[in-house]
DRENTORKOL-3810 file (N, C-alpha, C; in nm, 4 decimals):
REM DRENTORKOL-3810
@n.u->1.9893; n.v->10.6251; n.w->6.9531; ca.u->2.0859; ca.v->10.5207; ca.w->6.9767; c.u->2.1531; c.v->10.4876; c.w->6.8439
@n.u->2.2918; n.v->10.4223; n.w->6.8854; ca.u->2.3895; ca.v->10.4498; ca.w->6.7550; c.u->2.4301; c.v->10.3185; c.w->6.7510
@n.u->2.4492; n.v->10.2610; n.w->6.7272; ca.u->2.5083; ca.v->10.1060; ca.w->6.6768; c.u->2.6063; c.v->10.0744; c.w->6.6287
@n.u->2.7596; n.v->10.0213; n.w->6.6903; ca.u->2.8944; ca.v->10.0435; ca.w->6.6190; c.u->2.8597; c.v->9.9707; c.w->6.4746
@n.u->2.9487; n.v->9.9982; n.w->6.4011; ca.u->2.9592; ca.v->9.9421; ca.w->6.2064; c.u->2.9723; c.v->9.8021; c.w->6.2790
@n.u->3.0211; n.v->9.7487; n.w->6.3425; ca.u->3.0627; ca.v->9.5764; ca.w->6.3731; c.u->2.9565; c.v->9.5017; c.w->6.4215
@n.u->2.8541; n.v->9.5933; n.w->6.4604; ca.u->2.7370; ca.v->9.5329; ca.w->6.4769; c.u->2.6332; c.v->9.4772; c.w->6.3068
@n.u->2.6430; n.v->9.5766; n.w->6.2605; ca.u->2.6053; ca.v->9.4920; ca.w->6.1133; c.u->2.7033; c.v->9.3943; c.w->6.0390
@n.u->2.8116; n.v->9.4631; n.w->6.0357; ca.u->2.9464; ca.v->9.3228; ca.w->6.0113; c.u->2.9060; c.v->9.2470; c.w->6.0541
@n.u->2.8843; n.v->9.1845; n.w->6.2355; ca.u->2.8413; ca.v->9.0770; ca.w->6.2981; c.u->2.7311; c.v->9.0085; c.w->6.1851
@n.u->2.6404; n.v->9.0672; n.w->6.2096; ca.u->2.4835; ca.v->9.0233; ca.w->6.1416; c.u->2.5066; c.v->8.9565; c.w->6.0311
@n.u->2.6222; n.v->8.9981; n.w->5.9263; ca.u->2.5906; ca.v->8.9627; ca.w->5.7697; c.u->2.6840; c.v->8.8391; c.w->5.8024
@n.u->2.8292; n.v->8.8708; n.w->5.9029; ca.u->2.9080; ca.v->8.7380; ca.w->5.8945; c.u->2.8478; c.v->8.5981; c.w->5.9484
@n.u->2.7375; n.v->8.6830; n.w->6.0135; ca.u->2.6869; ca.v->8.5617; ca.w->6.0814; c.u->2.5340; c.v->8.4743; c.w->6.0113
@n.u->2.5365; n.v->8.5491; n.w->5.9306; ca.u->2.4052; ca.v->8.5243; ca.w->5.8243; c.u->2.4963; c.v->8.4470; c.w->5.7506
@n.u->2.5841; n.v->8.4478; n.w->5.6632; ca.u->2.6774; ca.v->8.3993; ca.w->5.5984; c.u->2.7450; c.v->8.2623; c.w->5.6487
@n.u->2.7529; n.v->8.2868; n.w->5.7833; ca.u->2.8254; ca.v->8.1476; ca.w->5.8283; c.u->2.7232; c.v->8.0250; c.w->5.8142
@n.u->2.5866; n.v->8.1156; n.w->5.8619; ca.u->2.4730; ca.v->7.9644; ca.w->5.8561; c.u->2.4490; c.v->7.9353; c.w->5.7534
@n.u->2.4843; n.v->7.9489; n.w->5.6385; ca.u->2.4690; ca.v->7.9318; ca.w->5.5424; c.u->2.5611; c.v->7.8227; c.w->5.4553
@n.u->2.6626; n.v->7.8073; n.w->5.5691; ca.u->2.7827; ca.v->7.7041; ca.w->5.5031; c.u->2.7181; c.v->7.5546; c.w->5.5430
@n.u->2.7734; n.v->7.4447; n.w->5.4604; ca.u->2.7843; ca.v->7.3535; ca.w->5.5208; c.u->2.8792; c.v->7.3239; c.w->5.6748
@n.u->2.8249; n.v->7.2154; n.w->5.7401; ca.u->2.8802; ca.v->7.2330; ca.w->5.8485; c.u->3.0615; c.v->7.1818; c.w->5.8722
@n.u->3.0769; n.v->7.1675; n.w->5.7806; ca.u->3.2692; ca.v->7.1147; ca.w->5.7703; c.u->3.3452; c.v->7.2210; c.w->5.7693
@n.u->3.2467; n.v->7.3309; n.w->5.6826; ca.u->3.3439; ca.v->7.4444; ca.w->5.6059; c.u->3.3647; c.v->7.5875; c.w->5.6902
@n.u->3.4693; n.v->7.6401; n.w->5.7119; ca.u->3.5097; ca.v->7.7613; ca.w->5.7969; c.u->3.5055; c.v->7.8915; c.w->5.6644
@n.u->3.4928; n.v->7.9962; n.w->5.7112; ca.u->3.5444; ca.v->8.0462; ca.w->5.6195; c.u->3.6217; c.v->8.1968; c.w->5.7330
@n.u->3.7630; n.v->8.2011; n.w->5.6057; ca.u->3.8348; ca.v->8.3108; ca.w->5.7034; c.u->3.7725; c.v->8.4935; c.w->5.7204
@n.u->3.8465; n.v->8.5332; n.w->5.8328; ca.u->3.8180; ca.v->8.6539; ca.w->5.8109; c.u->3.8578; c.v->8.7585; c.w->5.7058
@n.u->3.9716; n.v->8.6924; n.w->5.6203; ca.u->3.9933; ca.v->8.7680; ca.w->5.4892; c.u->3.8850; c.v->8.7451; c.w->5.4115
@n.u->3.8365; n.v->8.6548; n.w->5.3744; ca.u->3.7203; ca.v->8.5939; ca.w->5.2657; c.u->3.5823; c.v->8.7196; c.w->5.3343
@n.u->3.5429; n.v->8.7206; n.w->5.4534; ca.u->3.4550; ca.v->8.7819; ca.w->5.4963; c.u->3.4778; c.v->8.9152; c.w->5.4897
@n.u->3.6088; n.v->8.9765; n.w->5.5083; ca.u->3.6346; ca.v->9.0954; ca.w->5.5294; c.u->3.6360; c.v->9.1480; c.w->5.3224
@n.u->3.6649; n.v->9.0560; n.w->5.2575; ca.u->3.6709; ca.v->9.1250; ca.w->5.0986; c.u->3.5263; c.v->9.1064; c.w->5.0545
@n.u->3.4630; n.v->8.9774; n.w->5.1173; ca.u->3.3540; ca.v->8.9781; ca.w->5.0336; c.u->3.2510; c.v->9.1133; c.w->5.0980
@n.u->3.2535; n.v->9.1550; n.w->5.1710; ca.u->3.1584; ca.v->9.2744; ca.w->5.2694; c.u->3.2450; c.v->9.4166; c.w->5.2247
@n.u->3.3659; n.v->9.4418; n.w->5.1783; ca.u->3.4047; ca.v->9.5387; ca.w->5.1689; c.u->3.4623; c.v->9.6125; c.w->5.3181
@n.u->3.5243; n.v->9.5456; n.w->5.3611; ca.u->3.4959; ca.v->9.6291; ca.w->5.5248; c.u->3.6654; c.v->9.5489; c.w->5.5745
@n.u->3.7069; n.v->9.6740; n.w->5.6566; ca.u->3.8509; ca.v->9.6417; ca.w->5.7002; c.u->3.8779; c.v->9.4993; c.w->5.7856
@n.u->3.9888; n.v->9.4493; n.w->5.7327; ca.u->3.9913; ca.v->9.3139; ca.w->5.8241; c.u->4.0217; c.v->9.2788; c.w->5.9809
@n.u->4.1008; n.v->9.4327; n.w->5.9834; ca.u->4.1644; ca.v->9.4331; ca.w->6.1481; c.u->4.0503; c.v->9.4504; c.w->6.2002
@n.u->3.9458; n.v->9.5046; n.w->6.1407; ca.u->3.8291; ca.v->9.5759; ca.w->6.2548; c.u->3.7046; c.v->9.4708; c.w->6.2611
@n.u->3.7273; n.v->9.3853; n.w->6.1576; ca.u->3.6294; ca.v->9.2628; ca.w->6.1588; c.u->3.6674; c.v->9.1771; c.w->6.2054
@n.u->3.7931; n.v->9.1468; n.w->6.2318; ca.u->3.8903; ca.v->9.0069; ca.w->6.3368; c.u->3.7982; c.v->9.0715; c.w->6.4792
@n.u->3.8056; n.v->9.1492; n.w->6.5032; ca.u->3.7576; ca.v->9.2000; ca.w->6.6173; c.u->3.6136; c.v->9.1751; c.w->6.6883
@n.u->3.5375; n.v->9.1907; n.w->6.6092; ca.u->3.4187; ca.v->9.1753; ca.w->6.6140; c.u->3.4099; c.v->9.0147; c.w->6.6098
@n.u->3.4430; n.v->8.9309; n.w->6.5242; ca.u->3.4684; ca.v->8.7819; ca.w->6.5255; c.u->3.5296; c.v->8.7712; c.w->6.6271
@n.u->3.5925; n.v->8.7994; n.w->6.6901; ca.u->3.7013; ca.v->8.7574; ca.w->6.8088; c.u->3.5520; c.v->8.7764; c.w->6.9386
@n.u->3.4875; n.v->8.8994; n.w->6.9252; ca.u->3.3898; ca.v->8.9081; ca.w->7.0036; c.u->3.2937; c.v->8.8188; c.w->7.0048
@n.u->3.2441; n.v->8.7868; n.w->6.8872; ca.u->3.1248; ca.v->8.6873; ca.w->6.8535; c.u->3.1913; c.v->8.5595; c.w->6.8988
@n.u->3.3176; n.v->8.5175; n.w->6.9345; ca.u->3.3728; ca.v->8.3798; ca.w->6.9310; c.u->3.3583; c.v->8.4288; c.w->7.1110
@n.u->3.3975; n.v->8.4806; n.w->7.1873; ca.u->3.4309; ca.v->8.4966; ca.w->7.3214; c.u->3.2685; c.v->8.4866; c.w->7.4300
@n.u->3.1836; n.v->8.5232; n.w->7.3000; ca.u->3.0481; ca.v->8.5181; ca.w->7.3354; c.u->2.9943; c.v->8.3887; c.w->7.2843
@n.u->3.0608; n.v->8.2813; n.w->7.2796; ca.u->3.0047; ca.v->8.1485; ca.w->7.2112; c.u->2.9690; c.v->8.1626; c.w->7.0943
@n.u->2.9211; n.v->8.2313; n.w->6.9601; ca.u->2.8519; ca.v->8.2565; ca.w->6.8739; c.u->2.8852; c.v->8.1646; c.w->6.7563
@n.u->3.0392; n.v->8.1648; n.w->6.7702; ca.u->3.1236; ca.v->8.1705; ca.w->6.6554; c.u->3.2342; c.v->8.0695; c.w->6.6904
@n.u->3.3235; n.v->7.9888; n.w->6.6231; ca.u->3.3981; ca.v->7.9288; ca.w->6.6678; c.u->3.5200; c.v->7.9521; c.w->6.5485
@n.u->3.6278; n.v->7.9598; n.w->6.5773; ca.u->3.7494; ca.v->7.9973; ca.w->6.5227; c.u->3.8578; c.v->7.8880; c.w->6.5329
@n.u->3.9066; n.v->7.9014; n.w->6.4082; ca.u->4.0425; ca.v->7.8179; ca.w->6.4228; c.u->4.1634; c.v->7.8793; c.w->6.3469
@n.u->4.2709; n.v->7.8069; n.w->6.4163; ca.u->4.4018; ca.v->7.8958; ca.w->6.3283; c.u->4.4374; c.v->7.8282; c.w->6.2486
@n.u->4.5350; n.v->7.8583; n.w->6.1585; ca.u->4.6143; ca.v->7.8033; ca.w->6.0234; c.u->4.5446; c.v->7.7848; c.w->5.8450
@n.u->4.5834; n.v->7.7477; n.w->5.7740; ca.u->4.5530; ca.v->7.7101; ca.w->5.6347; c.u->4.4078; c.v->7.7238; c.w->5.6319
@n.u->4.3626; n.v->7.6353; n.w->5.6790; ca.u->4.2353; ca.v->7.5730; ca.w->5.6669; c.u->4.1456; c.v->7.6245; c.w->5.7825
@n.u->4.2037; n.v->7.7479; n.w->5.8517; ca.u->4.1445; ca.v->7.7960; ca.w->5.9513; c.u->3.9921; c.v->7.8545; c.w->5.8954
@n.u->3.9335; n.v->7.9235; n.w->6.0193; ca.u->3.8607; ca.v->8.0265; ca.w->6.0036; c.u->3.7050; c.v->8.0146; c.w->6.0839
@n.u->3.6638; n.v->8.0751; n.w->6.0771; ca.u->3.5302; ca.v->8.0738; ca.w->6.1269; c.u->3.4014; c.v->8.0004; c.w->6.0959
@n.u->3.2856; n.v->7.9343; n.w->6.1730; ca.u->3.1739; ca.v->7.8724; ca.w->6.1687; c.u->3.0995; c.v->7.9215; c.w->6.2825
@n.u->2.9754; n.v->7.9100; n.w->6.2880; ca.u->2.8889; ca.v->7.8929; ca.w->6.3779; c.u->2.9010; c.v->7.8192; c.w->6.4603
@n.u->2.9225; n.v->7.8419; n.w->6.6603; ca.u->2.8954; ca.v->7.7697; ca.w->6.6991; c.u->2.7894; c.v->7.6741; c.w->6.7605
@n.u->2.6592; n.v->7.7903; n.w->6.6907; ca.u->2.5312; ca.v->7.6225; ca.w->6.7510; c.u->2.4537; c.v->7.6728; c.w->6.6316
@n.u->2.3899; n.v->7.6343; n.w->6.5994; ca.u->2.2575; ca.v->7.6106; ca.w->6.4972; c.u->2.2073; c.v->7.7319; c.w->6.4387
@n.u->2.1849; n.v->7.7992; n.w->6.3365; ca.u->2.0904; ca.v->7.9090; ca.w->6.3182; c.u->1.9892; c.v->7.9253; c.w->6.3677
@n.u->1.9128; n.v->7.8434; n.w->6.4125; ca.u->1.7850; ca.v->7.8343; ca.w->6.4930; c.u->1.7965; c.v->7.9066; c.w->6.6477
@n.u->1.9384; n.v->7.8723; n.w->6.6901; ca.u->1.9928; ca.v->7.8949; ca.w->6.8585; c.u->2.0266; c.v->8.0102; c.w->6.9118
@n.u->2.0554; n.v->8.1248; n.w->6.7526; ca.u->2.1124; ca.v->8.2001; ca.w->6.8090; c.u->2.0166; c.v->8.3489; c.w->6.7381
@n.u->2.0204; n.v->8.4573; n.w->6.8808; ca.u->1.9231; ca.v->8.5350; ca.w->6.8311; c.u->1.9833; c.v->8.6724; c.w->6.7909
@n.u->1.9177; n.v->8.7149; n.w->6.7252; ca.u->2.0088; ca.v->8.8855; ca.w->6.6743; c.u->2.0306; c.v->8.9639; c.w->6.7938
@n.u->1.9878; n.v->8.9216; n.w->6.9197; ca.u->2.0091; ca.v->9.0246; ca.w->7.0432; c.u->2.1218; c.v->8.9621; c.w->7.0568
@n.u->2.1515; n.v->8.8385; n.w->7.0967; ca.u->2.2640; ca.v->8.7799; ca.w->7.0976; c.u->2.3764; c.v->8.8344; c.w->7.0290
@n.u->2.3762; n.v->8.8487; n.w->6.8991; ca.u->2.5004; ca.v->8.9150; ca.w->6.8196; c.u->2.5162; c.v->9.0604; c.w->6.8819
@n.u->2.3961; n.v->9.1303; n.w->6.8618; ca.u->2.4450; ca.v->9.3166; ca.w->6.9170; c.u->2.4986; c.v->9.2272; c.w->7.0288
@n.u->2.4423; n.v->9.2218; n.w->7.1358; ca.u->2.4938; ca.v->9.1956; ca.w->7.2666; c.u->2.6490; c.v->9.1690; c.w->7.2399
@n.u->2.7119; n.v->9.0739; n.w->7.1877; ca.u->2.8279; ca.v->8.9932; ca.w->7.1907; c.u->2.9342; c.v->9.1070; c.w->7.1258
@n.u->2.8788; n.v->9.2289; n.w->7.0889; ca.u->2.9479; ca.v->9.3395; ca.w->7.0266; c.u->2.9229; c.v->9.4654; c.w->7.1206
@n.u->2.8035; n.v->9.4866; n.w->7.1246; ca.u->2.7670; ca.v->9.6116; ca.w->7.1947; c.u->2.8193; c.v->9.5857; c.w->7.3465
@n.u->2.7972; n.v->9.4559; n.w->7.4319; ca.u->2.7826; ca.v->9.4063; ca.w->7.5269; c.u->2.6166; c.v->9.4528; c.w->7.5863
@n.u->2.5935; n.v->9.4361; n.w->7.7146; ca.u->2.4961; ca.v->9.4176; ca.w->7.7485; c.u->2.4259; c.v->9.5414; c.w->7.8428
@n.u->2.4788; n.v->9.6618; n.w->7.8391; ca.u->2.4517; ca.v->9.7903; ca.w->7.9194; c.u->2.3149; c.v->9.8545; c.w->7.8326
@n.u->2.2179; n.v->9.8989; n.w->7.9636; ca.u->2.1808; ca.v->9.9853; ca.w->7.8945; c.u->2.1561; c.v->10.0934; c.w->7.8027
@n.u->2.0449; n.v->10.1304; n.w->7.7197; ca.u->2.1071; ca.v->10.2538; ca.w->7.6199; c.u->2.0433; c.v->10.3700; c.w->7.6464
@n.u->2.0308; n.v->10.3895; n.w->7.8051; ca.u->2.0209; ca.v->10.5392; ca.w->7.8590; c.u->2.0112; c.v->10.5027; c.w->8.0000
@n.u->2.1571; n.v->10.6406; n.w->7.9805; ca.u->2.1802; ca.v->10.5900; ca.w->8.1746; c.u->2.1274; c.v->10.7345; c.w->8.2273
@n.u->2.0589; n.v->10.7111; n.w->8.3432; ca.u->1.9696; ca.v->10.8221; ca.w->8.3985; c.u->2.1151; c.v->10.8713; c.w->8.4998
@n.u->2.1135; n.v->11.0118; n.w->8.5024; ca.u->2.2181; ca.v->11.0994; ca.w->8.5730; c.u->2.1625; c.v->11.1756; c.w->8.7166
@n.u->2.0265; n.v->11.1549; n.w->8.7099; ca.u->1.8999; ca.v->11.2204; ca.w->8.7767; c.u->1.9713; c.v->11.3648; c.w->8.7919
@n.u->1.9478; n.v->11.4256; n.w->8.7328; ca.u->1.9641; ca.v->11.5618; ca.w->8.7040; c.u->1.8317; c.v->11.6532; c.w->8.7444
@n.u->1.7275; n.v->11.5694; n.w->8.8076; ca.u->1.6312; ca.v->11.5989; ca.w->8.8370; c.u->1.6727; c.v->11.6443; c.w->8.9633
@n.u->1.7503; n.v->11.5897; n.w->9.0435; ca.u->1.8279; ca.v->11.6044; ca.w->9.1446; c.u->1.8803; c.v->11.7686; c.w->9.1484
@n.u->1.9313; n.v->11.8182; n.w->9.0810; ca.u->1.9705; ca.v->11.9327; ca.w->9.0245; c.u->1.8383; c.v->12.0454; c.w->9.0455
@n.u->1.7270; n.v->12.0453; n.w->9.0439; ca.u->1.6373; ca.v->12.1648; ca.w->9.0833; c.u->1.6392; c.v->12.2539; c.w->9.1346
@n.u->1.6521; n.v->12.3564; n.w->9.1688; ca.u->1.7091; ca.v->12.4916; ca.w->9.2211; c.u->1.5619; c.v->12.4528; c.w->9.3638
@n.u->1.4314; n.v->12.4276; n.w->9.2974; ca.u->1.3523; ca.v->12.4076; ca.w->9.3305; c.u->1.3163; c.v->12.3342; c.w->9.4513
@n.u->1.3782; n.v->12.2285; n.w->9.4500; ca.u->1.3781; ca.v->12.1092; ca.w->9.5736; c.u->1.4420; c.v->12.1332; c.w->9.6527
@n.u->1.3385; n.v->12.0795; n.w->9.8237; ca.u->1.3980; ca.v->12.1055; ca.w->9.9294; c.u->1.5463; c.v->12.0613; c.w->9.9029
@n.u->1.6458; n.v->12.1114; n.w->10.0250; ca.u->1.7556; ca.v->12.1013; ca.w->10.0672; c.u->1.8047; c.v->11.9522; c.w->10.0870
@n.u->1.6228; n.v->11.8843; n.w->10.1452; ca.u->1.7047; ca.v->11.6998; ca.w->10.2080; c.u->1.6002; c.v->11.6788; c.w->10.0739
@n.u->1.5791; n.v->11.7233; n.w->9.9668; ca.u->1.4905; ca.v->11.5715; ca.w->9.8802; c.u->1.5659; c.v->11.4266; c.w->9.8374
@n.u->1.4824; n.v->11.3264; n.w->9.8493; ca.u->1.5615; ca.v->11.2124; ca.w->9.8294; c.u->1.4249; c.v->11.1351; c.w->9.7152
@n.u->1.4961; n.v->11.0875; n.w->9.6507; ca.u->1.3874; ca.v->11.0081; ca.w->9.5447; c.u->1.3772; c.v->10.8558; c.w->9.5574
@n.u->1.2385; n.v->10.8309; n.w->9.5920; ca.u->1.2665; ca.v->10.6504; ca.w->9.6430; c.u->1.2805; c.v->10.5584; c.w->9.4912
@n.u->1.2625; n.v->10.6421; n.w->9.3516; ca.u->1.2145; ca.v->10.5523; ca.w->9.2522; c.u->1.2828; c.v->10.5986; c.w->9.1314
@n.u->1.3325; n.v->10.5259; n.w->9.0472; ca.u->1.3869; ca.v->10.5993; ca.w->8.8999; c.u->1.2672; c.v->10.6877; c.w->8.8682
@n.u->1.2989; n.v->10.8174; n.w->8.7886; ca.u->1.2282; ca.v->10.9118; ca.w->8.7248; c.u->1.1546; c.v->10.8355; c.w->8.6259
@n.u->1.0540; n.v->10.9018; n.w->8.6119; ca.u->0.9702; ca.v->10.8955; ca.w->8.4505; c.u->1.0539; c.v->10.8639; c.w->8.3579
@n.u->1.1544; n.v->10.9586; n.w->8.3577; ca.u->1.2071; ca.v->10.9500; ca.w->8.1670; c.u->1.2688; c.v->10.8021; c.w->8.2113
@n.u->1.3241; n.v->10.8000; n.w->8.3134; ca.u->1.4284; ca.v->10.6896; ca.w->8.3394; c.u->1.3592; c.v->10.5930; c.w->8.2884
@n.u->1.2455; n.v->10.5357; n.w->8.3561; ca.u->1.1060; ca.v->10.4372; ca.w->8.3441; c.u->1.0827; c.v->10.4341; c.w->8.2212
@n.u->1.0819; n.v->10.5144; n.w->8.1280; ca.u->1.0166; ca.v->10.5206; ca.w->7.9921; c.u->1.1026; c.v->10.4481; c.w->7.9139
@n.u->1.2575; n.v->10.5340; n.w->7.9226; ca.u->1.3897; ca.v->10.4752; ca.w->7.8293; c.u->1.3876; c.v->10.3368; c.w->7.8625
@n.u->1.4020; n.v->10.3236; n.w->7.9377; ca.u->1.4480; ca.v->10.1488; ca.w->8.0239; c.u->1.3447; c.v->10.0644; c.w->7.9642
@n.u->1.2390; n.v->10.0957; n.w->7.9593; ca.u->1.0849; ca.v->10.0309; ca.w->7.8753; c.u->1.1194; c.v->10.0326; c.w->7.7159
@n.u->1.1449; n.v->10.1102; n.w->7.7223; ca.u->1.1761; ca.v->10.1254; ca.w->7.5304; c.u->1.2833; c.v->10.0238; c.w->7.5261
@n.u->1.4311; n.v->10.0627; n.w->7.5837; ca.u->1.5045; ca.v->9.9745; ca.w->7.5729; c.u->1.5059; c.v->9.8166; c.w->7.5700
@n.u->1.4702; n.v->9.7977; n.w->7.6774; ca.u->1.3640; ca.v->9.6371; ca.w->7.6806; c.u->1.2569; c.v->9.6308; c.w->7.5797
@n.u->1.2314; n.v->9.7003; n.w->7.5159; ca.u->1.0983; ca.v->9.6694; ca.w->7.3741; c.u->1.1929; c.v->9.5981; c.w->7.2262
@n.u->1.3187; n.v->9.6765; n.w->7.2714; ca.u->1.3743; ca.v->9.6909; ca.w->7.1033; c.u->1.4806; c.v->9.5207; c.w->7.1485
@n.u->1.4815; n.v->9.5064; n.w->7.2850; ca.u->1.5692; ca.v->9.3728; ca.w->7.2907; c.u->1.4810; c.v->9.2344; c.w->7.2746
@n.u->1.3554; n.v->9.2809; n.w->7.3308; ca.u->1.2528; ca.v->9.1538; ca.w->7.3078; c.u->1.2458; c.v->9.1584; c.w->7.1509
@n.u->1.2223; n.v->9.2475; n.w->7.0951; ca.u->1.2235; ca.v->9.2125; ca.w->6.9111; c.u->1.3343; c.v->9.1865; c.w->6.8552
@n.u->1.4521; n.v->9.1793; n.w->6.9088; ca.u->1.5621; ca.v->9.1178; ca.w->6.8610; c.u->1.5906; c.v->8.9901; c.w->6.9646
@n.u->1.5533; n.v->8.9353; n.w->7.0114; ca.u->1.5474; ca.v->8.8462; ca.w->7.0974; c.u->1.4155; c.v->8.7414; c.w->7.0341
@n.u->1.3703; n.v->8.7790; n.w->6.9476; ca.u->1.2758; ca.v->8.6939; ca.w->6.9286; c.u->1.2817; c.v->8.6929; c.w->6.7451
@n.u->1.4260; n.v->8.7310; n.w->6.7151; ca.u->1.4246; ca.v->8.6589; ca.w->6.5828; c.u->1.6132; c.v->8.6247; c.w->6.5669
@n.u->1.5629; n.v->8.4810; n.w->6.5230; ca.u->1.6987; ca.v->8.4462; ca.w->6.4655; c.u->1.7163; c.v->8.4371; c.w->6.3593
@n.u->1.8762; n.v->8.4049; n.w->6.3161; ca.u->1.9432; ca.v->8.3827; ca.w->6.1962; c.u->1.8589; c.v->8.2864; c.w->6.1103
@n.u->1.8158; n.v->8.2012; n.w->6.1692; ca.u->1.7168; ca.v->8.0771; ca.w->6.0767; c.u->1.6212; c.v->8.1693; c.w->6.0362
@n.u->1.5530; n.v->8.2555; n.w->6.1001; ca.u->1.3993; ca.v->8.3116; ca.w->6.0529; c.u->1.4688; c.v->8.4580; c.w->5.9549
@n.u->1.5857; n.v->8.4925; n.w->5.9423; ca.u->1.6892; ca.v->8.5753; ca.w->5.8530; c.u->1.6622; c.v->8.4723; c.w->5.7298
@n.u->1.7189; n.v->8.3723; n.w->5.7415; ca.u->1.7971; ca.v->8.2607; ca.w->5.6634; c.u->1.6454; c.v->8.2452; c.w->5.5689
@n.u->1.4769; n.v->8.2194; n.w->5.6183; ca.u->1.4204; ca.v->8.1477; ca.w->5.5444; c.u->1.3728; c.v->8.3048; c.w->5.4626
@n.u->1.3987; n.v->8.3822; n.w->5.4804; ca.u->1.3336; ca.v->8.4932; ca.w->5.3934; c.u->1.4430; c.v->8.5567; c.w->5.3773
@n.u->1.5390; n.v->8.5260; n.w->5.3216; ca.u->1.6354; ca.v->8.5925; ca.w->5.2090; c.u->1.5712; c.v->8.5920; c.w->5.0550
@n.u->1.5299; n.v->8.5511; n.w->5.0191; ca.u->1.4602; ca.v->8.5014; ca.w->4.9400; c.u->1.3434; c.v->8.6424; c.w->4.8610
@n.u->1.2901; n.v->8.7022; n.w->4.9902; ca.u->1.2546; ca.v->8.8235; ca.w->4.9421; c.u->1.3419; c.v->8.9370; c.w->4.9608
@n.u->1.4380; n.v->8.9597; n.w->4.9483; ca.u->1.5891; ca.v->8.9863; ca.w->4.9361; c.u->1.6496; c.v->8.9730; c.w->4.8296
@n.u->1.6787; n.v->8.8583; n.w->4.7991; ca.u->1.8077; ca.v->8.7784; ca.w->4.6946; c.u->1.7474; c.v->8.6644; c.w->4.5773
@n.u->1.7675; n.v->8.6919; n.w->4.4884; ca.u->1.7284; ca.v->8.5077; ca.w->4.3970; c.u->1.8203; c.v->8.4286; c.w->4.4162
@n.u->1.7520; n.v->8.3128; n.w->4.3787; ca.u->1.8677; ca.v->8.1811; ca.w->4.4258; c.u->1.9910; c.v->8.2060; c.w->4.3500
@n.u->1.9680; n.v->8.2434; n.w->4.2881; ca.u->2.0908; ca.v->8.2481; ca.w->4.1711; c.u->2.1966; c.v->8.3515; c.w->4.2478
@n.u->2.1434; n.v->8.4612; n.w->4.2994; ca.u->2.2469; ca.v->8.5647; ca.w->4.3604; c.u->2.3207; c.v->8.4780; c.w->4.5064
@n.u->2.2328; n.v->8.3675; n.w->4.5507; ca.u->2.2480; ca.v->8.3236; ca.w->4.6600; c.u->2.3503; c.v->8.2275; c.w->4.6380
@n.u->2.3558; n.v->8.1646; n.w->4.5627; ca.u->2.4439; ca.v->8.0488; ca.w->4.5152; c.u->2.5405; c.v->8.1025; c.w->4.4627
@n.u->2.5394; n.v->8.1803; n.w->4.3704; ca.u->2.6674; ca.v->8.2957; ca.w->4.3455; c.u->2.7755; c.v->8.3793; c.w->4.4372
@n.u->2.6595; n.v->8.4099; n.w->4.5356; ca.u->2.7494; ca.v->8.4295; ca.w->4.6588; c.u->2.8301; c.v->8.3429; c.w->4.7226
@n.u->2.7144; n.v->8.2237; n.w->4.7667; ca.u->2.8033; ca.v->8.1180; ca.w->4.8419; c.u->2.9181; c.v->8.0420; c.w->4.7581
@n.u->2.8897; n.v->8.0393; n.w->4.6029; ca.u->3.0116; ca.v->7.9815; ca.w->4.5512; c.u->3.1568; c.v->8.0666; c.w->4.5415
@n.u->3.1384; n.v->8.2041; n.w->4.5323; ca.u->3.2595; ca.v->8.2622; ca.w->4.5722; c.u->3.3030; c.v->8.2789; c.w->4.7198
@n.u->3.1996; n.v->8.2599; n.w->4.8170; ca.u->3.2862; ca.v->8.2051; ca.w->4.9020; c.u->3.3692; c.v->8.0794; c.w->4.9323
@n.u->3.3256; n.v->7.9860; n.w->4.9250; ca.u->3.3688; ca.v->7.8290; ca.w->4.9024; c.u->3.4838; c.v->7.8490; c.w->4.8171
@n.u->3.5101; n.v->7.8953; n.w->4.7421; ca.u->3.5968; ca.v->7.9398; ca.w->4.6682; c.u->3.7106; c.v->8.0247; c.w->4.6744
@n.u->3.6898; n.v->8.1010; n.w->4.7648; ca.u->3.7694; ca.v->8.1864; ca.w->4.8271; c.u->3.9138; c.v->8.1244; c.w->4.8876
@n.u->4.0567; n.v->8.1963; n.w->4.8119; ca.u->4.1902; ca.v->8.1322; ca.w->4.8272; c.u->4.2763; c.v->8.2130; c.w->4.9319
END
């Protein structure tokens, strides 16, 4: 499984937003220079994260983006989701169906094995992103970043013209 680039964009803009005080927006230019990453293709992904509640947007001067509920509220399945959307990540074709082997009328009352297996996996990797948020990101940056890189960051954003 492959994960579009806007799915980590999501993650960091949204690590970044909880991190503001709650007055302050910051735009998608500021996000798109400070990450290195194109702006048309990150409006996008913000436009997604906002349509999925995540994110809240405003236009003009003083526009730009915030969180719309709490770091605590919102979970990293939530973000893929609000990008990826919500489809499975293996669709069974039953090709099993296909056997040279099987009678003429076979009919299958049940998804296949592999089907059963993927679908299990799939649901494994959403409960572990479903069971961590941006807050539990937020308190261990720390083994990550020094304060100093952290405050450095956030002051060139705040800063950002």
């Amino acid at each position: 499984m492959l994960l579009k680039n806007q799915v980590e964009w999501a993650l960091h803009c949204c690590s970044i937003l909880s991190a503001l005080p709650a007055d302050v927006r910051l735009s998608t230019k500021a996000l798109s220079e400070f990450h290195g990453i194109p702006k048309e293709y990150l409006s996008k992904a913000l436009q997604a994260l906002s349509s999925a509640g995540l994110v809240e947007g405003t236009l003009g001067p003083k526009g730009g983006y915030r969180l719309a509920k709490s770091a605590r509220e919102i979970t990293f399945l939530e973000i893929v989701e609000a990008i990826e959307g919500r489809k499975r990540t293996f669709n069974c074709t039953e090709i099993r169906g296909n056997n040279p082997c099987n009678p003429a009328d076979q009919t299958y009352t049940k998804p296949c094995g592999i089907a059963r297996i993927m679908w299990n996996a799939d649901e494994a990797w959403r409960d572990s992103l479903r069971g961590v948020t941006l807050q539990d990101l937020n308190d261990n940056l720390e083994d990550d970043l020094t304060e100093e890189e952290l405050q450095e960051s956030l002051n060139w954003l705040l800063s950002y013209k």
